[in-house]
Every structure is written in C-alpha cells, then in structure tokens.
N, CA, C and O of each residue as an XYZ file, in Angstrom:
292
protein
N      29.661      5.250     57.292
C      28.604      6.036     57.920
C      27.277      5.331     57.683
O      26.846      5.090     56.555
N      26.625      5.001     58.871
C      25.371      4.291     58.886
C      24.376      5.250     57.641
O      23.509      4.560     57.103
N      24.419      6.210     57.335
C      23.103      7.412     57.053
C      23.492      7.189     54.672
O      24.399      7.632     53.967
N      22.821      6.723     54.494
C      22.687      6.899     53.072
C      22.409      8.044     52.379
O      21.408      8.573     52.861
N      22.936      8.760     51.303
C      22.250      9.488     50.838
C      21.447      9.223     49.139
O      21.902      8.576     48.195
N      20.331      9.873     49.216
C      19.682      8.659     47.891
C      19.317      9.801     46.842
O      18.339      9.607     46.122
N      20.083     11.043     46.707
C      19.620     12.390     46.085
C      19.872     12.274     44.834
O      19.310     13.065     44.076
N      20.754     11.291     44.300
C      20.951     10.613     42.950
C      19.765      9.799     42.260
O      19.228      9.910     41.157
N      19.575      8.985     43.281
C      17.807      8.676     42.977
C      16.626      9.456     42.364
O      16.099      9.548     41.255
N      16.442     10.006     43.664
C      15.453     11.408     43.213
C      16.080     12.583     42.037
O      15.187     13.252     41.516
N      17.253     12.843     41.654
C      17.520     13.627     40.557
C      17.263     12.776     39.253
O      16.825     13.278     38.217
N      17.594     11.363     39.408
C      17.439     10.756     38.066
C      15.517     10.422     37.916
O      14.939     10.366     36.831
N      14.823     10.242     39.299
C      13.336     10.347     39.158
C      12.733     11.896     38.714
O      11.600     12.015     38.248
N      13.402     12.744     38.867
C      13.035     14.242     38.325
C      13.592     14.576     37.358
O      13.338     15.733     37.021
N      14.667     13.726     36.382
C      15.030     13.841     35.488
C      15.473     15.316     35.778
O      14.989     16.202     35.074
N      16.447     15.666     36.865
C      17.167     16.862     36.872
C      18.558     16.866     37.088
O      19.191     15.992     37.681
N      19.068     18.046     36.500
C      20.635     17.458     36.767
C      21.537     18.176     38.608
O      20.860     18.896     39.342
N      22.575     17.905     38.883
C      23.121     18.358     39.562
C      23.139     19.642     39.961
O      22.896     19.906     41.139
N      23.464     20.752     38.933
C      23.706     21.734     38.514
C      22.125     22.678     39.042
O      21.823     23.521     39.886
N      21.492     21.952     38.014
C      20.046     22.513     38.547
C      19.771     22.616     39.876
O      19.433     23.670     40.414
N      19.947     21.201     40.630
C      19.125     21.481     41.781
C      19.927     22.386     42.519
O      19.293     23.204     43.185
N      21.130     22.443     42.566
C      22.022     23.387     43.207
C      21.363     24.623     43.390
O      20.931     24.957     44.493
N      21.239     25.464     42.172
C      21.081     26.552     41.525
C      19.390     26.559     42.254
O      19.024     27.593     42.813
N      18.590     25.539     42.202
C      16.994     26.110     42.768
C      17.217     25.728     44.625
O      16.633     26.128     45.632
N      18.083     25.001     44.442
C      18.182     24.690     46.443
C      18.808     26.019     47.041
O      18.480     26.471     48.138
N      19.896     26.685     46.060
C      21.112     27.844     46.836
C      21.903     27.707     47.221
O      22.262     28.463     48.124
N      22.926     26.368     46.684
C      24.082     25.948     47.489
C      24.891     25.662     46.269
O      24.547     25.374     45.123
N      25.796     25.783     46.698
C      26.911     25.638     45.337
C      27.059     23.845     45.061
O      27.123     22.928     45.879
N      27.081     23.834     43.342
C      27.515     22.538     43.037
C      28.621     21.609     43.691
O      28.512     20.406     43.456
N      29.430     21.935     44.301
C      30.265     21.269     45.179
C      29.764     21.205     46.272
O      29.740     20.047     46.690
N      29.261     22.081     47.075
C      28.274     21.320     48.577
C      27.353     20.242     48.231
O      27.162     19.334     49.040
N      26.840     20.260     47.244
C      25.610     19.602     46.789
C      26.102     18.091     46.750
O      25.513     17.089     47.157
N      27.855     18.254     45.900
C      28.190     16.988     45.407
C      28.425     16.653     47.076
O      27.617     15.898     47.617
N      29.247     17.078     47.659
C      29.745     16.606     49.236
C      28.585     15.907     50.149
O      28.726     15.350     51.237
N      27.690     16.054     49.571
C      26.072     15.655     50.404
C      25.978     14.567     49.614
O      26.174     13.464     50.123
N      25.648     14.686     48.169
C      25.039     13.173     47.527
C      25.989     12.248     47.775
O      25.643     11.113     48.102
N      27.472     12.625     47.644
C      28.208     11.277     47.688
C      28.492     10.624     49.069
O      29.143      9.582     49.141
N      27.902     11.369     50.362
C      27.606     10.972     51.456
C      29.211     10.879     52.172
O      29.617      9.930     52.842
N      30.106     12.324     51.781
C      30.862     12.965     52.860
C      30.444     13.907     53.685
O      31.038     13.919     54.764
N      29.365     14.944     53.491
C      29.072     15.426     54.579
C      28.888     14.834     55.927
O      28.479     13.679     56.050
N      29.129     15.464     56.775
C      28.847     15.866     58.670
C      27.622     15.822     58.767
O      27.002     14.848     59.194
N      27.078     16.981     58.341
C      25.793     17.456     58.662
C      25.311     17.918     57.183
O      25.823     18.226     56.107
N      23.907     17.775     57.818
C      22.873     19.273     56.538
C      22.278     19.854     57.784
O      22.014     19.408     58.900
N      22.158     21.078     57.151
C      20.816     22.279     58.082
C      19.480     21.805     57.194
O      19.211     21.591     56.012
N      18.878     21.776     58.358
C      17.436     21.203     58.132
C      16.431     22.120     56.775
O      15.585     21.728     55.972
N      17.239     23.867     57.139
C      17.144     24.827     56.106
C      17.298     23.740     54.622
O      16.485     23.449     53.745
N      18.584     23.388     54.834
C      18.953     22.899     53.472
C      18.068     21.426     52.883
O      17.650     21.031     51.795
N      18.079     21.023     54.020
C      17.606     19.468     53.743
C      15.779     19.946     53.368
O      14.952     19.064     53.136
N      15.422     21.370     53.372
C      13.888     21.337     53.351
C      13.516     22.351     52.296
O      12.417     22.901     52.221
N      14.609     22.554     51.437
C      14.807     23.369     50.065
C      15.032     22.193     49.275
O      14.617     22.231     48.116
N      15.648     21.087     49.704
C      16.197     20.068     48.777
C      14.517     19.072     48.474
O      14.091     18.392     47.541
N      13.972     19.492     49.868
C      12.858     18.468     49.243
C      11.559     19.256     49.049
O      10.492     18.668     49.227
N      11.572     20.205     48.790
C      10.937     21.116     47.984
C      10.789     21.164     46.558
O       9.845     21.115     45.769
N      12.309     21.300     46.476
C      12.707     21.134     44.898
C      12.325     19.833     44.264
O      11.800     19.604     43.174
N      12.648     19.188     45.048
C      12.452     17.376     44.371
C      11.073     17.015     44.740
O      10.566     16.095     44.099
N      10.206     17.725     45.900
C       8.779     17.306     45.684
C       9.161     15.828     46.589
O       8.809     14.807     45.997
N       9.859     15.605     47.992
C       9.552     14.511     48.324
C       9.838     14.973     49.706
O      10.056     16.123     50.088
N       9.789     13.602     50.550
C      10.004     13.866     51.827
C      11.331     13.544     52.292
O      11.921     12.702     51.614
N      11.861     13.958     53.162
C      13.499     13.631     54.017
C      13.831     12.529     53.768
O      14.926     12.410     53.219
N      13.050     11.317     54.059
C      13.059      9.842     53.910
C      13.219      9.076     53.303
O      13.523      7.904     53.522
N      12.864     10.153     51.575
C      13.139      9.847     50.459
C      14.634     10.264     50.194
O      15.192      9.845     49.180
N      15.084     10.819     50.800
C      16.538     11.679     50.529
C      17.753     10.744     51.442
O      18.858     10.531     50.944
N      17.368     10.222     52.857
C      18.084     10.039     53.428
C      17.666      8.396     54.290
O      16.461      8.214     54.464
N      18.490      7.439     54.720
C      18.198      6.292     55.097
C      19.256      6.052     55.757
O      20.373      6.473     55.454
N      18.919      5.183     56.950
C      19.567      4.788     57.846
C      20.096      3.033     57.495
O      19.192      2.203     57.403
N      21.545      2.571     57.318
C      21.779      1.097     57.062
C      22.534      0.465     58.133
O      23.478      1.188     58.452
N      22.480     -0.523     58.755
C      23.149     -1.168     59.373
C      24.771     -0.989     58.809
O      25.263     -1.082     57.685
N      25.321     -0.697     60.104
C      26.707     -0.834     59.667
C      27.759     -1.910     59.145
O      28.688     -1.659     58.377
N      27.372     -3.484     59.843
C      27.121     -4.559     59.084
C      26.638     -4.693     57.915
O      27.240     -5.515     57.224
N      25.666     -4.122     57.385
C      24.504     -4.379     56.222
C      26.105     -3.935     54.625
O      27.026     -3.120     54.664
N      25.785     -4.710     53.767
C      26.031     -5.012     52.552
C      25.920     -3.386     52.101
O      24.903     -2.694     52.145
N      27.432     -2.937     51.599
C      26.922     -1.557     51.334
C      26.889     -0.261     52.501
O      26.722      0.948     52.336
N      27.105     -1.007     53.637
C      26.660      0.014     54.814
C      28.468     -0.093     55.624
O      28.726      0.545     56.645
C-alpha cells in the first residue's frame, strides 16, 4: 500500500503509549493497532482528527504517501 502510517513516530515524539492514545482518541486498542501497522482500508476523517488532536499535529504528520517502487513502499 502506497499510504504510510507514521503514528509510531508521533507516539514515541509524545512519549505516549498505545493504550493511551486509544483511550483519549475513543477507539479500541486493536483498531488503533490495525491503523499504525498500516492494515487498515480506511480512517473516518472523525478519527483521523481526534488522532491529531491528541498528538497535537497535522494529518501529514500521521500519514505519507511512498512510491510503490520506493524502498520500503
């Protein structure tokens, strides 16, 4: 999947754990994991704008687009 997810980033820059952000976003620790490890389909924009609330950043910071070619991608 071209779309990165970088929410591991930003939890280890907020020095917060998994668990937490779950619990302040409203989604259970297993949706949460299905998103960072970049099996989800989709997010609701709902979700994706609680997540960067909590973490204090923007979408952009959360999510990136890689060449499907690209190293990693």
């Amino acid at each position: 999947m071209p779309i990165a997810v970088d929410i591991d980033v930003m939890l280890a820059r907020r020095k917060m754990s998994v668990g937490e952000l779950a619990d302040r976003v409203g989604i259970t620790p297993a949706n949460l994991a299905v998103l960072k490890n970049g099996r989800a389909k989709a997010v609701r924009f709902s979700t994706l704008a609680a997540l960067c609330e909590v973490l204090e950043c923007q979408p952009g910071d959360l999510l990136r687009w890689e060449s499907e070619g690209a190293p990693g991608g």
